[in-house]
N, CA and C atoms as a LAMMPS dump frame, in Angstrom:
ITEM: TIMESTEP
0
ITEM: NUMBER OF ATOMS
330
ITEM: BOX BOUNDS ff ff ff
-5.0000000000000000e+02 5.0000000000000000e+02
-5.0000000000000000e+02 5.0000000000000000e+02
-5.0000000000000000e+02 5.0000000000000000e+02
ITEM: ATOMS id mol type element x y z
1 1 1 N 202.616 -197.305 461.374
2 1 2 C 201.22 -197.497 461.656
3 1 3 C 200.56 -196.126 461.812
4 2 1 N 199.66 -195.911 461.142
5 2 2 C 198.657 -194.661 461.369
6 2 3 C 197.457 -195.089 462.211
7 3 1 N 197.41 -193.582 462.989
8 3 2 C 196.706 -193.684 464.039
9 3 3 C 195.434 -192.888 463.424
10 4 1 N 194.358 -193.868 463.971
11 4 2 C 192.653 -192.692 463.067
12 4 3 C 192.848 -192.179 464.662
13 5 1 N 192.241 -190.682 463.85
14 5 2 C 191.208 -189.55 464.915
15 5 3 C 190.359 -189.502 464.67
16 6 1 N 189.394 -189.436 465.732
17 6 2 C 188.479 -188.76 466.218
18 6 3 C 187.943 -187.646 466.619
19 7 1 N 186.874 -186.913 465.89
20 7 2 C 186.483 -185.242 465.928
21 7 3 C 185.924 -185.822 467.633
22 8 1 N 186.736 -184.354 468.289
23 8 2 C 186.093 -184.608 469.688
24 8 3 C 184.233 -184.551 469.662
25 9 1 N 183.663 -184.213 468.687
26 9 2 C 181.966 -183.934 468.858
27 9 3 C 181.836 -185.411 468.524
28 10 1 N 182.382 -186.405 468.268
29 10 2 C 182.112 -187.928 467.59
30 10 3 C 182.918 -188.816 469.204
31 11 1 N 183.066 -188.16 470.229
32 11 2 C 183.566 -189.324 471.363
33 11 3 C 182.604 -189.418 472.211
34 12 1 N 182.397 -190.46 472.635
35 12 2 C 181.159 -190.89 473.466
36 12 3 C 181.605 -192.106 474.445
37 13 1 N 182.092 -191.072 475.407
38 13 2 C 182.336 -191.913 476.728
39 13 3 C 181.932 -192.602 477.265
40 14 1 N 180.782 -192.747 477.427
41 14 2 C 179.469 -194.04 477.798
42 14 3 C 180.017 -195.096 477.029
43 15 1 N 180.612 -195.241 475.372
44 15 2 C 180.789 -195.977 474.59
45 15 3 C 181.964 -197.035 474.166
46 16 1 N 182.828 -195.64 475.017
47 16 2 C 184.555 -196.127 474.864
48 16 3 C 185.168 -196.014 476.284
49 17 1 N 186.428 -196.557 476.674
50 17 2 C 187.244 -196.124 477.103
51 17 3 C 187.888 -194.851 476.297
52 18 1 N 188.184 -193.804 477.201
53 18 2 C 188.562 -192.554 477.423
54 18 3 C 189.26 -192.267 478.139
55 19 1 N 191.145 -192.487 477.518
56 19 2 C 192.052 -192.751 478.612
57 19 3 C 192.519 -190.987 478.042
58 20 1 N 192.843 -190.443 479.606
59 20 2 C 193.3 -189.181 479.916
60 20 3 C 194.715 -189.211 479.957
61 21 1 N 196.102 -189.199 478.929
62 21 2 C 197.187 -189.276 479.1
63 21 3 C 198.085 -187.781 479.585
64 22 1 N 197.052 -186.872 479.945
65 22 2 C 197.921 -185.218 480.752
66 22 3 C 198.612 -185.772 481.975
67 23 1 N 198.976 -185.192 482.355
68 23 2 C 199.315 -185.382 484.044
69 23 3 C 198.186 -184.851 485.126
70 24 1 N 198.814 -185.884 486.083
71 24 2 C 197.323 -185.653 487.356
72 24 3 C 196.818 -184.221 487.558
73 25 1 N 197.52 -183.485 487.514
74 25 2 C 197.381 -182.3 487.629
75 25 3 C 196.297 -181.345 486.829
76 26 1 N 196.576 -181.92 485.893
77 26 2 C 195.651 -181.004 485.096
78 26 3 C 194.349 -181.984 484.5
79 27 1 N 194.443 -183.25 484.687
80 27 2 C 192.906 -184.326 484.88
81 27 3 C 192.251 -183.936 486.179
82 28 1 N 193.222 -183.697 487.279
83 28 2 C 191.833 -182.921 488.089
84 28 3 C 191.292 -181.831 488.153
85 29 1 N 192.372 -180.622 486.862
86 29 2 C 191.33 -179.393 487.256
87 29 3 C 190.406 -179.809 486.564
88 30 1 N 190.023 -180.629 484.926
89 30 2 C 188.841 -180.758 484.332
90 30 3 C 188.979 -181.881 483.671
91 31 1 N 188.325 -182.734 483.627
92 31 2 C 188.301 -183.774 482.238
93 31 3 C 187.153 -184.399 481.989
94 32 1 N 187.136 -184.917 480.88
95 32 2 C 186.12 -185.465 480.394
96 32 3 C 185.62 -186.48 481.306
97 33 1 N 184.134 -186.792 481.001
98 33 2 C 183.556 -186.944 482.277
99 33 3 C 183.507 -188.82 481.891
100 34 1 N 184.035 -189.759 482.86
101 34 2 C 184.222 -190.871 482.971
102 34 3 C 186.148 -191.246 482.358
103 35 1 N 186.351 -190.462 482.03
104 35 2 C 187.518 -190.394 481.069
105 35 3 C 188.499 -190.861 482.538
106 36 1 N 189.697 -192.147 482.195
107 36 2 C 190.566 -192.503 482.923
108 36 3 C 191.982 -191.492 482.621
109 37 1 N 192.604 -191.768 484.105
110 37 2 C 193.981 -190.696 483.969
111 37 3 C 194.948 -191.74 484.389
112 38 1 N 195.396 -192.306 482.886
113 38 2 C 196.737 -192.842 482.926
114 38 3 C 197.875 -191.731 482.15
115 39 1 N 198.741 -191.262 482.99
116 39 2 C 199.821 -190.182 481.985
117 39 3 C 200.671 -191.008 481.29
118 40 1 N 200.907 -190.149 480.61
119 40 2 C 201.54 -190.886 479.425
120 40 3 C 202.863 -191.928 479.726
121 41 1 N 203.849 -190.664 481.039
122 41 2 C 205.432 -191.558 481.615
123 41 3 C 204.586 -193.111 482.288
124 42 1 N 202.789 -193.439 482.525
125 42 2 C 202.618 -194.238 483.163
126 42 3 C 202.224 -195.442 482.379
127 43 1 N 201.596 -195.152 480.763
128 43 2 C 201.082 -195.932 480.122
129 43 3 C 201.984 -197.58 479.676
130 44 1 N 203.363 -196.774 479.323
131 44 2 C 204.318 -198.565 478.919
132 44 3 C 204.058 -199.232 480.058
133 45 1 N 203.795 -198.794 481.403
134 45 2 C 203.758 -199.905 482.583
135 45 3 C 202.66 -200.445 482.801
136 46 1 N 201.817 -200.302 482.056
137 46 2 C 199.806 -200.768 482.349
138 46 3 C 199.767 -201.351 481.006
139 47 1 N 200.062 -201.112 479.675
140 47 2 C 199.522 -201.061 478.515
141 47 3 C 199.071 -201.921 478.231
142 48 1 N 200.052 -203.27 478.612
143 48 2 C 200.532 -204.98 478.524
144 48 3 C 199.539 -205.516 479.291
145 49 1 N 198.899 -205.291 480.742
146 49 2 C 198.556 -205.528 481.636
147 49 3 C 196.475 -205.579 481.375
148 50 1 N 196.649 -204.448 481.218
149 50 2 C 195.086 -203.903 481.099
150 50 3 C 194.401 -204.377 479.995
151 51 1 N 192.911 -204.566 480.474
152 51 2 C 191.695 -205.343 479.386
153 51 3 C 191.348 -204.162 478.722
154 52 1 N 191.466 -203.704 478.019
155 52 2 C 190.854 -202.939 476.564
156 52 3 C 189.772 -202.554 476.299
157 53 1 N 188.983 -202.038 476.291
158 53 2 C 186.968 -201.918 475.541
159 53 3 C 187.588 -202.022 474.304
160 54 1 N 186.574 -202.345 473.315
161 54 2 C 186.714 -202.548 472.417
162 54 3 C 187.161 -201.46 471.549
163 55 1 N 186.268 -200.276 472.327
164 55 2 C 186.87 -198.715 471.556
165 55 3 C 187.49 -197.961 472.6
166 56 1 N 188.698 -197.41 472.445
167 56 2 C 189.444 -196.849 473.072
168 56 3 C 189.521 -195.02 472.555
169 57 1 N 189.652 -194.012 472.886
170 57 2 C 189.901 -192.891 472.696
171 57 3 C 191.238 -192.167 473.661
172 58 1 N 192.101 -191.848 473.22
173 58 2 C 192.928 -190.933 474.168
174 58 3 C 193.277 -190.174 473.374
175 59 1 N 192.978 -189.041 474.679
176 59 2 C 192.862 -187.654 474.92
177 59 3 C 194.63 -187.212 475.614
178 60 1 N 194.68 -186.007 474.803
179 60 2 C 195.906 -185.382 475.477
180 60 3 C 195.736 -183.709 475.79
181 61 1 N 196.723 -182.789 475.604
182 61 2 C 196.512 -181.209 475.817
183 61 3 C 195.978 -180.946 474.092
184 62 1 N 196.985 -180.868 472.943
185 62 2 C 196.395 -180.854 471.82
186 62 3 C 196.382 -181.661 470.516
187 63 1 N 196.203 -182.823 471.017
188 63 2 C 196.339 -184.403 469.619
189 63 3 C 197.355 -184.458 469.468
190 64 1 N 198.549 -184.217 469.824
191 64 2 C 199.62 -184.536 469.494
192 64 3 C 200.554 -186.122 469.645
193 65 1 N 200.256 -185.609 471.291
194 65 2 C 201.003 -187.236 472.076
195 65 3 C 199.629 -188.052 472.143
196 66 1 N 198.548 -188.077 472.387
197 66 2 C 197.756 -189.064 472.096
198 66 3 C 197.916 -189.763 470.632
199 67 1 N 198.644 -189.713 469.693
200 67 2 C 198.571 -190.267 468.655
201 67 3 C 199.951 -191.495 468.638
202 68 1 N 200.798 -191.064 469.182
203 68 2 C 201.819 -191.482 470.006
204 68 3 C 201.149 -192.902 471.139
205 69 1 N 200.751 -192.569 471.484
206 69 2 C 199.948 -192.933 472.78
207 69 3 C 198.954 -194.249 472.422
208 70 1 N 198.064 -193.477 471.575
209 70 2 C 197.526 -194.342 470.723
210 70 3 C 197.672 -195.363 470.246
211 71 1 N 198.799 -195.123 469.478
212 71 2 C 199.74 -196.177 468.711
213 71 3 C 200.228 -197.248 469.765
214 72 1 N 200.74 -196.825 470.769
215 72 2 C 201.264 -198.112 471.632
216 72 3 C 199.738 -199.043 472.236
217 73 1 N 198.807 -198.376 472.449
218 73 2 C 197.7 -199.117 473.036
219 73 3 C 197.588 -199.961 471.776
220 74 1 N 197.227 -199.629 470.233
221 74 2 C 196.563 -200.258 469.347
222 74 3 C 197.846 -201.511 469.385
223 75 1 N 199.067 -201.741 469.924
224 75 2 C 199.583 -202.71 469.518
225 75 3 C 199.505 -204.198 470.914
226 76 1 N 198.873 -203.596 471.965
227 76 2 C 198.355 -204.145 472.721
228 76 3 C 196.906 -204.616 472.617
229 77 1 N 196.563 -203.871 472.279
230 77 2 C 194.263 -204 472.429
231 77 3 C 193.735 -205.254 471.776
232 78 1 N 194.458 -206.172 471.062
233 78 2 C 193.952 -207.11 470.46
234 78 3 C 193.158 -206.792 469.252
235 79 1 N 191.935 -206.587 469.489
236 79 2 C 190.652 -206.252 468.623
237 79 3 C 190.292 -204.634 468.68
238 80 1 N 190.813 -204.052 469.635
239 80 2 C 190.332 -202.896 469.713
240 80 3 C 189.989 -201.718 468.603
241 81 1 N 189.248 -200.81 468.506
242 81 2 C 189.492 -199.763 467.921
243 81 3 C 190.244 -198.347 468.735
244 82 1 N 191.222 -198.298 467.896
245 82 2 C 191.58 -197.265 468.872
246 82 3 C 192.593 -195.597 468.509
247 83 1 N 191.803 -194.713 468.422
248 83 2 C 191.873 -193.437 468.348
249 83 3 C 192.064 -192.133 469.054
250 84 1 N 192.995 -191.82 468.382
251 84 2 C 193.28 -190.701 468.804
252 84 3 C 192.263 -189.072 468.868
253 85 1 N 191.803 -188.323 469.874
254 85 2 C 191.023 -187.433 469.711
255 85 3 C 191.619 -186.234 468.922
256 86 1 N 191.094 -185.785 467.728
257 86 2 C 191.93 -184.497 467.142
258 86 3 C 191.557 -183.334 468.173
259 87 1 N 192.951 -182.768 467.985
260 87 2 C 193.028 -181.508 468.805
261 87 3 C 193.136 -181.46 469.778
262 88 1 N 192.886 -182.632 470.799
263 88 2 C 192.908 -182.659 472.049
264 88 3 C 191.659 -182.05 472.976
265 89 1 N 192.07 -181.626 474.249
266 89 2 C 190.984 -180.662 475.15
267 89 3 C 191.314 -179.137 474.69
268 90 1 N 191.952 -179.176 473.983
269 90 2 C 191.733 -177.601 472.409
270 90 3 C 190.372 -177.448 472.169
271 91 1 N 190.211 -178.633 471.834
272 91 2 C 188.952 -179.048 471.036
273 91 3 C 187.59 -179.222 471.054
274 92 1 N 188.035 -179.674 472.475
275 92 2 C 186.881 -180.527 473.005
276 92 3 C 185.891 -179.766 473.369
277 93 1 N 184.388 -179.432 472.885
278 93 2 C 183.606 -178.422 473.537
279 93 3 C 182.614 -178.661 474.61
280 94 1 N 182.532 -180.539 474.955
281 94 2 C 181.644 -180.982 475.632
282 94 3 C 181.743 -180.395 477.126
283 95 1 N 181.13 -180.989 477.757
284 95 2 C 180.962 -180.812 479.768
285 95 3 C 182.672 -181.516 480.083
286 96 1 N 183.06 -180.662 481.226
287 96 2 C 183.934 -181.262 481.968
288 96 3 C 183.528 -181.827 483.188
289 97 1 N 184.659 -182.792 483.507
290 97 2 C 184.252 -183.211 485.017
291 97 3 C 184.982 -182.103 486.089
292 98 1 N 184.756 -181.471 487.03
293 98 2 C 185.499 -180.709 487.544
294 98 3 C 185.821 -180.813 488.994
295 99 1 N 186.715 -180.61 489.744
296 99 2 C 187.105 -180.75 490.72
297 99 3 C 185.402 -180.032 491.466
298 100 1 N 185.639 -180.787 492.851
299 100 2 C 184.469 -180.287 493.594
300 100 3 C 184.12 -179.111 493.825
301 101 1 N 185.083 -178.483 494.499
302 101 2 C 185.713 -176.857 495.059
303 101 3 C 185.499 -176.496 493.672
304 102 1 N 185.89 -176.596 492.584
305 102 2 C 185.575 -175.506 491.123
306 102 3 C 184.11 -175.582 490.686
307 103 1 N 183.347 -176.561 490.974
308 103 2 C 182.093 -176.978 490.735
309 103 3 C 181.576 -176.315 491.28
310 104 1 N 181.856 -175.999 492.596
311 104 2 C 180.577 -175.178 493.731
312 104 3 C 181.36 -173.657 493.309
313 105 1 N 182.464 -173.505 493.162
314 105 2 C 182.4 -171.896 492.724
315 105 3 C 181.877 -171.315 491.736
316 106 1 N 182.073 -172.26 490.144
317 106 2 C 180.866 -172.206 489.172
318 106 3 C 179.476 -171.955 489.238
319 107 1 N 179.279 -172.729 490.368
320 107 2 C 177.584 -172.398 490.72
321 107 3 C 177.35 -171.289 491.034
322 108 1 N 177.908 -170.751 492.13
323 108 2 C 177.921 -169.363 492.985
324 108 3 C 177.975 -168.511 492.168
325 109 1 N 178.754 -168.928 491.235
326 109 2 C 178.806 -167.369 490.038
327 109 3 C 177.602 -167.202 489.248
328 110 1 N 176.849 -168.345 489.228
329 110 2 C 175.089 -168.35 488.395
330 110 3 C 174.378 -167.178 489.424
């Protein structure tokens, strides 16, 4: 099964689910903003379980294991569309969500 990507300038979180498969660790220094943090060792245990949006996107470090990732959601989602982001947060040039404490030091530096 081939997995479609998605150019990160074409994801629209308002639109899709935007599952975050990194580890906690690095979804809280930044991630896309509404974007869920299921890691990847966590996804076979939810995959079965969880209701789907119709469009799905997951995000990894650089497109690699999201395509991986991907693939197991699309055999769950029913109807879904569901894609992998190319390149990953490589890629991605939009706004992050950022931890609080990094948010207010960002500012301070304006």
């Amino acid at each position: 099964m081939t997995v479609t990507e998605i150019d990160p300038e074409d994801v629209d979180p308002e639109a899709a689910d935007v599952i975050d498969i990194r580890d906690a660790d690095d979804y809280e220094e930044g991630h896309i903003p509404a974007a869920e943090n299921i890691p990847l060792d966590d996804l076979e245990d939810v995959v079965d379980e969880r209701e789907w949006a119709d469009e799905v996107v997951v995000a990894c470090y650089v497109g690699q294991t999201s395509q991986q990732a991907a693939r197991l959601i699309d055999a769950y989602a029913d109807d879904a569309t569901v894609a992998s982001m190319a390149g990953g947060y490589e890629n991605w040039d939009g706004s992050l969500q950022l931890p609080e404490s990094r948010a207010q030091s960002l500012a301070d530096d304006d």
